[in-house]
Every structure is written in C-alpha cells, then in structure tokens.
Steps between C-alpha positions, in 0.01 A plus 500: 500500500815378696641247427551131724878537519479880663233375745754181557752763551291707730407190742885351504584853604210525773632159679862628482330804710350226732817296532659833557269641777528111688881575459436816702345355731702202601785771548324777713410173709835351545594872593232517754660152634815619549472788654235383748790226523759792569289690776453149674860454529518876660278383734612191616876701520336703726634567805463724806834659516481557079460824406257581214565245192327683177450249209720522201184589224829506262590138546123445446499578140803381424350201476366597178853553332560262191150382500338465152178726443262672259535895594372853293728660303503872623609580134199387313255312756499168376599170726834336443692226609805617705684421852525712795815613561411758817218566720414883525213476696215310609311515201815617256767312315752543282425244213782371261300401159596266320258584222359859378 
C-alpha cells in the first residue's frame, strides 16, 4: 500500500518536472531569437567591399550567463537549482548550484 502523502509527493514532483521542461523551453526559444536576431544584423551590415564577417557563436551563449536554471549534477544525476556562470558549448554549461 502507499500511502496519499508519497503519491502527493510524487505528483508535486512530476509538475516541478513540467514547469521545469516549459522553463527549457522558453530559453532554447529566446536563444533561437537572438541569434536569428544576430545573423540578421550580419546581413543587413553586409556590404560589397566587406570581407567575410563570421558570427560570434561565443557572444551567442553568453546570453545564458547569470540566468537561473534547473541543470544535472554530473556528480550524482539528480536536477538542481543553480546559475550559469559560463557557456562551454552548445549544449554544455558550467552550472553554479546553489543546492546539492
């Protein structure tokens, strides 16, 4: 038999997960924004006498730095709250937790 307050438990936890994942979301898509923002301001720098202009992918991420979010720990594999404090990739951050 289990008991209401671990199935209480159990659902809280699942719409944390669902809060989480929208959380996700909303920032891969206000990535996406930006840099589709950056590359339009490449192209409407554009010019004929410009050499090549690459886009900064750097200044890209960066846009994630300070912003609050729910990442793996690598130590044990459980979500905690942290901030990012440095972009080391596209799909890699570092992560400082403020919990675990």
């Amino acid at each position: 038999p289990i008991h209401q307050e671990d199935v209480t438990l159990i659902e809280d936890e699942i719409y944390a997960g669902y809060s989480y994942e929208q959380q996700a979301s909303d920032l891969e898509k206000a990535a996406k924004v930006k840099e589709v923002g950056a590359r339009t301001d490449v192209c409407r720098n554009h010019s004929p006498s410009a050499k090549k202009v690459t886009k900064p992918t750097r200044n890209i991420l960066d846009i994630l730095r300070g912003q609050r979010v729910i990442a793996r720990s690598e130590v044990d594999g459980f979500y905690y709250p942290g901030i990012v404090t440095r972009c080391v990739g596209k799909r890699k951050a570092l992560i400082n937790f403020t919990k675990g």
